[in-house]
C-alpha positions, 0 to 999 in steps of 0.5 A: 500500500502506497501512504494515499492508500494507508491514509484513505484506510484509515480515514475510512474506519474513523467513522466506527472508531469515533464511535467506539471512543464515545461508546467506551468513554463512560466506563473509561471515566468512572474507572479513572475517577477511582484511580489515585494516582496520576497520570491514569489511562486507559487503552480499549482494543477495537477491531473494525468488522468491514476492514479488519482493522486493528486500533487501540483507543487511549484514554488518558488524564494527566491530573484528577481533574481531567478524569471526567474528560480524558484527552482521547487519541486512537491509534493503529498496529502495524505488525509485519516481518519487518516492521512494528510500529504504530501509525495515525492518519492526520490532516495539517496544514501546507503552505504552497508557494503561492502562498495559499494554505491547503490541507496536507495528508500525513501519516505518522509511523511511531517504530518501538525504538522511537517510543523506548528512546522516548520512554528511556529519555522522558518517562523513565517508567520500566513497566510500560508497554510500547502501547502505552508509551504510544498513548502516553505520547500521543496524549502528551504531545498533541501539537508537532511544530516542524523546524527547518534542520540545520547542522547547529541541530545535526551536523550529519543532517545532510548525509540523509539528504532531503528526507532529513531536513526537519526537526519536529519540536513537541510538548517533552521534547525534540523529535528526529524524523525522516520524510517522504513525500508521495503526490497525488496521482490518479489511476494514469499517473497523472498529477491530479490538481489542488491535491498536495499529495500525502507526507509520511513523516517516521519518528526515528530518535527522541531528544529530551531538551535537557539532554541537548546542547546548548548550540542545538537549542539555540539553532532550532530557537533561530530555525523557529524564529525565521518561521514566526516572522514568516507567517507573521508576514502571510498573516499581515498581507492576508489582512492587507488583501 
């Protein structure tokens, strides 16, 4: 399966697994009311009949107060020869060169060596399973800001070529991940227009902040700036326009 093909899958089970969610969500918050100690979570395993389509459902809430409305997130297994990981359909924005914005498909494959890095590096929690370590970041990390690469932040970035030249910056941390961008064609293998294609972005190394240097922060602190200042700019001659 192509990442089009991976995307329209997934997007086509999200119906029932939306369901699922709110189906399973009393239950989730009276057993996390009881809970003591927190953060508490929850993962319910839904397969989906037409598709045979496996997803965990996360539950999780980071303080007692969230209990009654836990952040939801949902998930599904890729399990193969040789790859297992987990992997989520979203929908982001892109800016094009003319500078209108339009949606981008993406889908975000978690291997399980990124989520012991994550866990090793950030949670420190030897009981959890890779599962869980996804629910626990996933939940987390709800907001991935894409940072243009530099050799500030990597020095070897550029022996990846241009499947390397983003870093992803996240609620508990810096992210490291390779890209690949699929266009959008029909069955001829035509470009088909105002489709922007799908970004497959592979979580592949995890770096707390305090782990970093000085001179990496700083680089992707100059990266984020150039980017405010760009979209300040889009935003004012949007209002100008």
């Amino acid at each position: 399966m192509n990442c089009k093909e991976i995307y329209n899958a997934i997007e086509h089970d999200f119906p029932k697994v939306k369901y699922r969610t709110q189906y399973m969500m009393p239950k989730v918050v009276k057993e996390l009311e009881k809970e003591l100690k927190f953060p508490a979570w929850r993962i319910c395993k839904y397969t989906v009949p037409e598709s045979c389509n496996t997803y965990n459902l996360c539950y999780y809430a980071e303080f007692p107060e969230n209990a009654q409305s836990p952040t939801n997130i949902h998930y599904c297994i890729v399990d193969t020869d040789e790859v297992v990981a987990i992997i989520r359909a979203l929908t982001g924005k892109y800016l094009k060169p003319d500078g209108a914005i339009t949606e981008l498909k993406q889908i975000h494959l978690y291997t399980y060596h990124f989520l012991e890095q994550y866990n090793n590096r950030f949670l420190k929690n030897n009981t959890l399973s890779h599962e869980e370590i996804a629910c626990m970041f996933i939940c987390r990390n709800r907001f991935i800001t894409p940072t243009r690469m530099n050799e500030r932040i990597n020095r070897n970035f550029k022996k990846h070529g241009r499947f390397n030249s983003y870093v992803y910056e996240v609620r508990d941390g810096v992210c490291f991940a390779q890209t690949s961008f699929e266009d959008a064609k029909d069955e001829n293998g035509n470009l088909i227009p105002d489709d922007v294609g799908t970004l497959l972005i592979l979580f592949t190394t995890f770096m707390n902040e305090n782990d970093m240097s000085e001179e990496q922060i700083k680089g992707i602190e100059d990266e984020q700036k150039i980017l405010f200042k760009t979209i300040d700019k889009l935003f004012f001659r949007n209002l100008v326009e």
